[in-house]
C-alpha positions in Angstrom: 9.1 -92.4 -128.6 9.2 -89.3 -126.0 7.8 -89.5 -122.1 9.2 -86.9 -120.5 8.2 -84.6 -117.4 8.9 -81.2 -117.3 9.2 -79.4 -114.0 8.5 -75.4 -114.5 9.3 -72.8 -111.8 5.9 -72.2 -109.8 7.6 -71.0 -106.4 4.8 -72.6 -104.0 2.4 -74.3 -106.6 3.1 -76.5 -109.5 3.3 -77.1 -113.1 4.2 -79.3 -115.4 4.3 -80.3 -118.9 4.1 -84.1 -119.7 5.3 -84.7 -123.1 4.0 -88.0 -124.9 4.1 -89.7 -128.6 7.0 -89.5 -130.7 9.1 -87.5 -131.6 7.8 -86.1 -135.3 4.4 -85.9 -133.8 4.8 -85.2 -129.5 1.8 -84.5 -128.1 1.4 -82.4 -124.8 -0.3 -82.2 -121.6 -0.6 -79.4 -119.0 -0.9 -80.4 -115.5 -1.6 -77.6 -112.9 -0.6 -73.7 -113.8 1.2 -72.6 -110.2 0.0 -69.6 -108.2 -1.0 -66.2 -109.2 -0.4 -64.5 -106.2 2.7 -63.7 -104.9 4.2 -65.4 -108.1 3.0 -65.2 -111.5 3.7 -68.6 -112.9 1.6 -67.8 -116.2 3.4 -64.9 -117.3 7.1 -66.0 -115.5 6.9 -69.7 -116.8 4.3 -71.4 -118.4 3.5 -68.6 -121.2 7.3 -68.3 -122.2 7.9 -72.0 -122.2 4.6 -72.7 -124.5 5.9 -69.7 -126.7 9.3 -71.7 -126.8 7.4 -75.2 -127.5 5.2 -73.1 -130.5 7.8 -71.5 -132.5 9.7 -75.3 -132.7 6.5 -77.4 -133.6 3.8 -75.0 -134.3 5.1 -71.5 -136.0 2.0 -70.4 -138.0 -1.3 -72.3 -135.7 -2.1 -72.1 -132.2 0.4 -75.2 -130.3 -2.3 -78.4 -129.8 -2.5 -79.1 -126.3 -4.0 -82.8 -125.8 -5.3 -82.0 -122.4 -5.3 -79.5 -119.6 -5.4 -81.3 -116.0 -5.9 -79.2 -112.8 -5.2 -81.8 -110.1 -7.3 -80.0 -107.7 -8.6 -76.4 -107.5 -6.1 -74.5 -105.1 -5.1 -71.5 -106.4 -1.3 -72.7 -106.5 -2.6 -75.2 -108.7 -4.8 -73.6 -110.7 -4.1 -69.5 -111.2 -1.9 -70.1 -114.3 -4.4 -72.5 -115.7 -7.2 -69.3 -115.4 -4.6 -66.9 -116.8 -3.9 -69.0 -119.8 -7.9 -69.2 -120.4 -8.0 -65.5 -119.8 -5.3 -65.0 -122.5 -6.9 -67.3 -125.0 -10.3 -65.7 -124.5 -8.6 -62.3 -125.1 -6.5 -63.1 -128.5 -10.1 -64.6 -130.0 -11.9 -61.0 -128.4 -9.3 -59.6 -131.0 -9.7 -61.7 -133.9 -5.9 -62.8 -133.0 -4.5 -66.7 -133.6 -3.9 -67.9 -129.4 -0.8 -69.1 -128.0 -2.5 -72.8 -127.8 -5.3 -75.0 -128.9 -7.0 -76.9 -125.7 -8.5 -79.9 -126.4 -9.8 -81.1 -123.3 -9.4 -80.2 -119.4 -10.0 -82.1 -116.9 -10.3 -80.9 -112.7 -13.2 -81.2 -109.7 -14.6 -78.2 -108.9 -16.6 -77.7 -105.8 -19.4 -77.0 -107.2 -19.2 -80.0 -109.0 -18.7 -82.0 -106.5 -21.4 -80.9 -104.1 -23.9 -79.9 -107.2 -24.7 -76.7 -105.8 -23.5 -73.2 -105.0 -26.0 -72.4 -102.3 -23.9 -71.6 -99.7 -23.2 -67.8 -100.4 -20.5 -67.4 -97.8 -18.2 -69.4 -100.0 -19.6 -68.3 -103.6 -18.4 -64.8 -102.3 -15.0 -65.4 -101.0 -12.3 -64.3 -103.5 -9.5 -66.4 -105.3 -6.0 -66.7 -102.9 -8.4 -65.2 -99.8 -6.4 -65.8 -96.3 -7.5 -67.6 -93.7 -8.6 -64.5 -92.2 -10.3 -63.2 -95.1 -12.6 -66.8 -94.8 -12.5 -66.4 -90.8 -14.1 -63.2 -91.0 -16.5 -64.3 -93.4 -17.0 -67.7 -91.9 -16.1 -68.0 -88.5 -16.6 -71.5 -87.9 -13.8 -72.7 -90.3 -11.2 -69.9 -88.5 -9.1 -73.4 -86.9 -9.6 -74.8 -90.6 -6.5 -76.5 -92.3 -4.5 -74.3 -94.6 -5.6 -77.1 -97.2 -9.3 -76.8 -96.8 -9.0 -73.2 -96.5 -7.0 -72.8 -99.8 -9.5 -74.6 -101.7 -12.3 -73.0 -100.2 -11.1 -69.8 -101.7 -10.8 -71.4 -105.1 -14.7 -72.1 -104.8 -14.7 -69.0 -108.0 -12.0 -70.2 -109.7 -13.2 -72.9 -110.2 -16.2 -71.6 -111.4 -14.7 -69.2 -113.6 -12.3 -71.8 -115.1 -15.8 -73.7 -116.2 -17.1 -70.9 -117.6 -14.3 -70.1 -120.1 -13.7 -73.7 -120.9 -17.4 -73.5 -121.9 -17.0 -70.3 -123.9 -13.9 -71.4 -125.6 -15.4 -74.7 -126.7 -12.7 -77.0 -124.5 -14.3 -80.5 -123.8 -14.7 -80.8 -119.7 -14.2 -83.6 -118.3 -13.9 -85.9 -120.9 -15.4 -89.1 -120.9 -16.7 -89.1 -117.8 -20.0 -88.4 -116.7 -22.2 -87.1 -113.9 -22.2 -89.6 -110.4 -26.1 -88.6 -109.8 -28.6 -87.0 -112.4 -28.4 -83.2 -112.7 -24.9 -82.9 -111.8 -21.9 -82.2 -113.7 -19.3 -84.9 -115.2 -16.8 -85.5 -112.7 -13.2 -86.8 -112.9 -12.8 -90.2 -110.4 -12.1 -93.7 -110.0 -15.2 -95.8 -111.1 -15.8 -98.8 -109.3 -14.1 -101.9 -111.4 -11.7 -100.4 -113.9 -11.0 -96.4 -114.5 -8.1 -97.2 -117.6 -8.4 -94.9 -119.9 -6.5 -95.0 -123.6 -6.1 -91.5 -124.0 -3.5 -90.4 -126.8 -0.6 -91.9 -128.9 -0.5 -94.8 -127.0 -0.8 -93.3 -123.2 -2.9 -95.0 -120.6 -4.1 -93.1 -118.0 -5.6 -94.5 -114.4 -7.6 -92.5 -112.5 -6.9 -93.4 -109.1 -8.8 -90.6 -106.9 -11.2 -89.4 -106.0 -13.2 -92.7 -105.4 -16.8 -92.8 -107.0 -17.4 -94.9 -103.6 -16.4 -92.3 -101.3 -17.8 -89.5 -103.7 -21.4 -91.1 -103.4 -21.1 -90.8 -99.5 -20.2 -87.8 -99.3 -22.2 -86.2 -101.8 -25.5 -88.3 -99.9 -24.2 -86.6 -96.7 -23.6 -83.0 -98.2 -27.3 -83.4 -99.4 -28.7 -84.1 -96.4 -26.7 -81.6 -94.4 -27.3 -78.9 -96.6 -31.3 -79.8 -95.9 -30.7 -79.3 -92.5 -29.0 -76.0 -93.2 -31.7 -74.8 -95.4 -34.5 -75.9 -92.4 -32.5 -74.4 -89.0 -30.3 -71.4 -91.6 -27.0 -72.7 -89.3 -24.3 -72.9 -92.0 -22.4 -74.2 -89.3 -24.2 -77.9 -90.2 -22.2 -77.6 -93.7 -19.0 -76.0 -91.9 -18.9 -79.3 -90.1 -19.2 -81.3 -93.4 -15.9 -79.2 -94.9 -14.1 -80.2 -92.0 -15.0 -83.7 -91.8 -11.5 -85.8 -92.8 -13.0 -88.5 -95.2 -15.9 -87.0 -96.8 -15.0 -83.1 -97.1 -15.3 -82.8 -100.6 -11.6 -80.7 -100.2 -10.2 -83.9 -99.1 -11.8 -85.9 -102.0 -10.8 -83.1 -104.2 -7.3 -83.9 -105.5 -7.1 -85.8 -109.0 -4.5 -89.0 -108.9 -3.3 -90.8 -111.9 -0.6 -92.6 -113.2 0.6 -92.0 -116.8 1.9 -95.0 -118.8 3.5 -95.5 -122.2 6.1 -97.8 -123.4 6.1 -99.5 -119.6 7.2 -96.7 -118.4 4.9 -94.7 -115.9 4.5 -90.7 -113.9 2.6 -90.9 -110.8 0.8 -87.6 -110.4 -0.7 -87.2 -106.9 -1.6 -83.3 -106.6 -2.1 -82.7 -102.9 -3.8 -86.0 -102.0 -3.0 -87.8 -99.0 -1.0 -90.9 -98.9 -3.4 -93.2 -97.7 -5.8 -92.8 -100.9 -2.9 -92.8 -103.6 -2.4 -95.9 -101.9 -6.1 -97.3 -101.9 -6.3 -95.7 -105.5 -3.3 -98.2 -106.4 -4.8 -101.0 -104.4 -8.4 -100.9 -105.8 -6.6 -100.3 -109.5 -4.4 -103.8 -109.1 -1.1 -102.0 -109.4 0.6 -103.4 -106.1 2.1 -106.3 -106.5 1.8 -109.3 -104.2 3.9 -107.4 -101.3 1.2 -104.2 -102.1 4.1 -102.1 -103.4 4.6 -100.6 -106.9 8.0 -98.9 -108.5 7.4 -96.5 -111.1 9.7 -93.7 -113.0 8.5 -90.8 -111.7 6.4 -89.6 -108.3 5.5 -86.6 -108.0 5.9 -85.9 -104.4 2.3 -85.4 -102.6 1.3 -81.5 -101.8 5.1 -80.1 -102.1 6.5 -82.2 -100.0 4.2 -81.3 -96.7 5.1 -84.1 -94.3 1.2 -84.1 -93.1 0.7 -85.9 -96.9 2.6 -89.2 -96.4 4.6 -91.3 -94.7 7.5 -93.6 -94.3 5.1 -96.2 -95.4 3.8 -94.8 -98.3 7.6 -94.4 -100.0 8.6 -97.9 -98.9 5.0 -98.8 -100.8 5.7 -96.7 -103.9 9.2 -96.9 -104.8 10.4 -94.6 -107.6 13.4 -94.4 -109.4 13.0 -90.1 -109.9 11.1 -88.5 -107.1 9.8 -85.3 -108.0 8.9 -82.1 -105.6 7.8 -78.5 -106.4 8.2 -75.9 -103.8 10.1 -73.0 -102.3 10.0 -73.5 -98.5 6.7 -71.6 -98.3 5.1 -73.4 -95.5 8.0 -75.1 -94.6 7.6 -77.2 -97.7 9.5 -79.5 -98.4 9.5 -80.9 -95.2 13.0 -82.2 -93.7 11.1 -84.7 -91.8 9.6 -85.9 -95.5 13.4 -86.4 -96.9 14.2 -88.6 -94.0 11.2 -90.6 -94.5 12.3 -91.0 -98.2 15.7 -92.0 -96.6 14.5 -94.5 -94.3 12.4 -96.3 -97.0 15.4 -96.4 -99.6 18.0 -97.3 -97.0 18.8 -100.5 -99.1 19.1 -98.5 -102.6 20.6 -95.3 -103.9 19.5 -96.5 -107.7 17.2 -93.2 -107.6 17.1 -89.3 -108.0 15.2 -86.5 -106.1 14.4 -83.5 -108.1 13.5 -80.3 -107.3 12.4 -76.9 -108.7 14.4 -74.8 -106.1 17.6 -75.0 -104.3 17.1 -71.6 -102.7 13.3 -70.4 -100.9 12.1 -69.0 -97.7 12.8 -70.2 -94.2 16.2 -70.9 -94.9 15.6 -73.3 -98.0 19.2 -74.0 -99.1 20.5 -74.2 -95.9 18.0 -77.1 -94.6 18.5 -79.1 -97.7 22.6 -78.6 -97.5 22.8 -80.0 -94.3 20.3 -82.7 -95.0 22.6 -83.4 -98.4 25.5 -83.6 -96.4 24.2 -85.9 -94.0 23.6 -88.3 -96.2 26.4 -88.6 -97.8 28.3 -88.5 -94.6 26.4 -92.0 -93.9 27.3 -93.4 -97.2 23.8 -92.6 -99.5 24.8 -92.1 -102.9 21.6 -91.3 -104.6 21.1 -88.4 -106.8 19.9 -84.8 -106.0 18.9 -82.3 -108.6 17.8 -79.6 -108.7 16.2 -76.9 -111.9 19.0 -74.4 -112.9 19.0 -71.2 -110.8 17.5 -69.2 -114.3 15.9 -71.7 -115.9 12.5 -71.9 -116.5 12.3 -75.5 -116.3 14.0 -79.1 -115.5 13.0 -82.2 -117.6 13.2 -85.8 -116.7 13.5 -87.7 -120.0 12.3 -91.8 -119.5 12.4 -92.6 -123.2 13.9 -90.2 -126.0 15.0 -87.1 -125.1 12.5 -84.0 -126.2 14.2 -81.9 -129.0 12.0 -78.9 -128.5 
């Protein structure tokens, strides 16, 4: 059997393969594409790894890809995924055989989440707009967070990433269903149990977004967006984006933990500590001290300290801790690896792995002194990090993958 995760260079973003089933039949699935802007993760990473993957398993058909998952739609995220639609659409424009087969994707968009794209200040706004593109377009969200604000300007992505998936026949969304009539199937954590047996033996748990949260919101979006209509002040919906529990960019992120063979990958996109940890809680996955140990977690939004806490790692122990960035935005946090110290002050039994040693705002330099540090107070626990022209780093938890 085969449960492996594979860590691609995305700079800022991420994306990862997760790689399932055995080894004479492995089954793959895509989570998040990286950015497009700045960095090309499609065309630097992902396309030249699936080619790799293809001419092993699949030489004369497109390479089946069990599912695509966008953890949230943030162009970091979710650029590559796009590209990769764009390049399918093009090969079956020319009668060509694509690069892959996509059976199924799964994400939240925000028209999905809100049912609606009546607010034309953010249907216009372009993919990877800055915050002063959306301040000069809206100025009521010019002192938004650089998280709302990057997932406000993935309001067309989103849209467009639909629109292919539609055109190229990929299942969205798949098997869940709409939270209120006329609205579109989205990906969450019903109330009672959200296990899903997905593939060769993997179980997936959708931890978050929460179908009880989701309700509220989308109750208070409706009637805010009445009030908009009645006064025209888009400011009443500005103040529903900003609003910390029920923006639908904070309920955006997908979380789930992958399982097979007892072993499990917690993926957490960019959600915020406290509802991976209600997402666990509400699943029954803590145990009696409300703590869990898995393989793999990947590390909340890059590592950004404003995503968890020293509570959350002594909560979810894991025995390989996982973070894609490249010091853009200060990411990873040093303040983030000392909270992943204090929690594990009583163990070294683990790894942290990242996608790059080197990045801006003096990457290498931040995590050498935090290195030494540590082992200057005795910490013996691993640090890895993806070879300087590699495209990727894979964590193996059962066999290793021979492709």
């Amino acid at each position: 059997m085969i449960f492996s995760i594979e860590l691609l260079q995305a700079r800022q973003g991420d994306c990862l393969l997760i790689h399932f089933g055995t080894i004479d039949d492995p089954q793959i699935i895509i989570v998040d594409g990286g950015p497009g802007k700045h960095f090309n993760t499609f065309k630097e990473s992902l396309k030249p790894r699936l080619k790799e993957i293809k001419n092993t398993l699949s030489p004369n058909d497109a390479l089946p890809i069990s599912m695509t998952l966008i953890s949230h739609m943030d162009d970091d995220h979710a650029a590559g995924i796009l590209r990769l639609l764009e390049d399918i659409e093009a090969d079956f424009d020319d009668n060509s055989e694509p690069l892959v087969d996509i059976s199924n994707i799964w994400f939240n968009a925000f028209d999905d989440i809100v049912g609606n794209d009546q607010i034309p200040q953010i249907s216009t706004l372009e993919p990877g707009a800055s915050l002063a593109d959306i301040s000069s377009s809206i100025p009521a969200l010019s002192n938004a967070d650089e998280h709302a604000t990057a997932l406000i300007a993935s309001t067309k992505q989103g849209r467009n990433i639909r629109n292919l998936a539609k055109k190229l026949s990929i299942s969205v969304n798949n098997p869940f269903d709409a939270i209120s009539p006329d609205k579109l199937p989205i990906i969450r954590a019903d109330l009672g149990s959200s296990l899903i047996d997905w593939d060769a033996n993997l179980n997936i748990h959708v931890l978050h977004p929460n179908q009880n949260r989701l309700e509220k919101m989308q109750a208070k979006w409706d009637k805010d967006l009445k009030k908009y209509e009645a006064s025209g002040d888009p400011n009443v919906i500005f103040a529903s984006i900003a609003s910390r529990d029920y923006s639908p960019f904070n309920l955006a992120s997908i979380v789930c933990l992958l399982e097979t063979e007892g072993k499990q990958i917690l993926l957490t996109g960019d959600a915020r500590d406290d509802d991976i940890l209600n997402g666990l809680e509400e699943a029954d996955l803590l145990d009696a001290n409300g703590e869990i140990t898995v393989d793999v977690l990947k590390v909340p939004h890059h590592g950004s300290d404003r995503n968890v806490s020293r509570n959350f790692f002594e909560k979810v122990k894991a025995k390989h801790y996982v973070i894609s960035a490249d010091g853009s935005h200060h990411n990873p946090d040093k303040s983030m690896l000392v909270m992943i110290s204090m929690a594990t002050r009583n163990r070294n039994d683990f790894t942290i792995h990242m996608t790059n040693r080197k990045g801006k705002y003096d990457l290498e330099h931040m995590l050498q002194d935090f290195i030494y540090d540590e082992r200057r107070r005795g910490r013996t626990y691993g640090f890895e990090f993806r070879a300087e022209n590699a495209i990727s780093k894979t964590i193996n938890l059962l066999d290793d993958i021979n492709y």
